[in-house]
C-alpha positions in Angstrom: -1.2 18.7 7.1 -3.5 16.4 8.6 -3.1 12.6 8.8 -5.7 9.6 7.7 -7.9 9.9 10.4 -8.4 7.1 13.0 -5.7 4.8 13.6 -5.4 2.3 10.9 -2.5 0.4 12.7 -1.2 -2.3 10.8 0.2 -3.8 13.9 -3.4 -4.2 14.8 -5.0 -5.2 11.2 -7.6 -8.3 10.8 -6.0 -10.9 8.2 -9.0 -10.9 6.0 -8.3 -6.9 5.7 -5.1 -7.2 4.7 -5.7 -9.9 2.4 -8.3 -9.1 0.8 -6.7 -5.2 -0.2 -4.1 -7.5 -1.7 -6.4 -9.4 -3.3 -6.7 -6.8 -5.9 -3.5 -6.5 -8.5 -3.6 -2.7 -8.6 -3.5 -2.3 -5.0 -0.6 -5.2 -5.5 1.2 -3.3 -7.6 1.2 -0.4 -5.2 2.5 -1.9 -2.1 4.9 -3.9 -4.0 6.2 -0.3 -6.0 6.1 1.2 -2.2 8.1 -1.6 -0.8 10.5 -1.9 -3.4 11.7 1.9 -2.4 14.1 0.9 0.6 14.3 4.8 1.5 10.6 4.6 2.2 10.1 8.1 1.0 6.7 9.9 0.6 4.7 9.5 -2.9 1.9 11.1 -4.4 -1.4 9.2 -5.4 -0.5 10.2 -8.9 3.2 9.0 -9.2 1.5 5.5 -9.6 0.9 4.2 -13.1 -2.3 2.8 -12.5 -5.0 2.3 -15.5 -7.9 3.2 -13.4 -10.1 6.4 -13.2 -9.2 8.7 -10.5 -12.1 7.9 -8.4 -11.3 4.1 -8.7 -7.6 5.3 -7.4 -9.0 6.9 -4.8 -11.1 3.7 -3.7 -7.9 1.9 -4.0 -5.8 4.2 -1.7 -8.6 4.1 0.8 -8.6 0.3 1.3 -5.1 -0.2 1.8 -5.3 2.9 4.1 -8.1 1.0 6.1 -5.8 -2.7 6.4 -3.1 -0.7 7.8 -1.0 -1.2 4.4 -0.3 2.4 3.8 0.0 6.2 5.9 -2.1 8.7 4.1 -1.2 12.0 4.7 -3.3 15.2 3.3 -2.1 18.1 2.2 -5.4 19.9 1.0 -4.7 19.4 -2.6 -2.6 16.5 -2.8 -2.5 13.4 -0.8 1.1 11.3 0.3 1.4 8.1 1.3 4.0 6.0 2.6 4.1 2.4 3.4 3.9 1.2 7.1 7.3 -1.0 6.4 7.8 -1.5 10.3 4.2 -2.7 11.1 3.5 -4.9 8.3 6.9 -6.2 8.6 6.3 -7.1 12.8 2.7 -7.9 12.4 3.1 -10.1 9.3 6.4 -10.6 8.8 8.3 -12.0 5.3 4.6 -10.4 3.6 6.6 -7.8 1.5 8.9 -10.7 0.7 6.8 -12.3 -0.8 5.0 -10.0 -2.8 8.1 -8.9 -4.0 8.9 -12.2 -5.0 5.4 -12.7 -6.7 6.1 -9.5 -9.0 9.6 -10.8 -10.0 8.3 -14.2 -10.9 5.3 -12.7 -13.1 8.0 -10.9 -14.8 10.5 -13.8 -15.9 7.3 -16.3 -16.4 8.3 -18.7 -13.9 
């Protein structure tokens, strides 16, 4: 069990990184799903319904890997990840927030 690689530290990530992974809904959708867990615990690329190929998923996971969003862990034949709640949350605080909020307003049309 390896983890991502070089330190993608969200305590350290350029703004234009991080907005621009959340620039994209899918990648939206995942760290709002990921944030919405309050346990944090470990998911699998695949327990996201996302209506992309795999590859495209894998593209996805990669760029919020690289803004510090998410911790990628591999496993040889299946990839985790968890959100990096803490980080985000010191480096840009209220962000989850308001993602959250975004989702929740998107879904009651107002």
């Amino acid at each position: 069990m390896t983890g991502s690689g070089p330190a993608e530290d969200a305590g350290n990530a350029d703004l234009g990184t991080v907005f621009r992974a959340l620039a994209d809904e899918h990648r939206r959708t995942v760290i709002v799903e990921l944030a919405a867990d309050g346990s944090d615990r470990e998911r699998t690329c695949n327990s996201f319904d996302l209506p992309v190929s795999k590859q495209t998923q894998t593209h996805h996971f990669r760029v919020l890997r690289e803004a510090g969003l998410i911790h990628e862990i591999n496993y040889g034949n299946r990839k985790g990840i968890r959100l990096r709640r803490a980080e985000i949350n010191r480096r840009l605080p209220g962000l989850l927030d308001l993602l959250a909020l975004e989702r929740r307003d998107t879904r009651t049309g107002e």
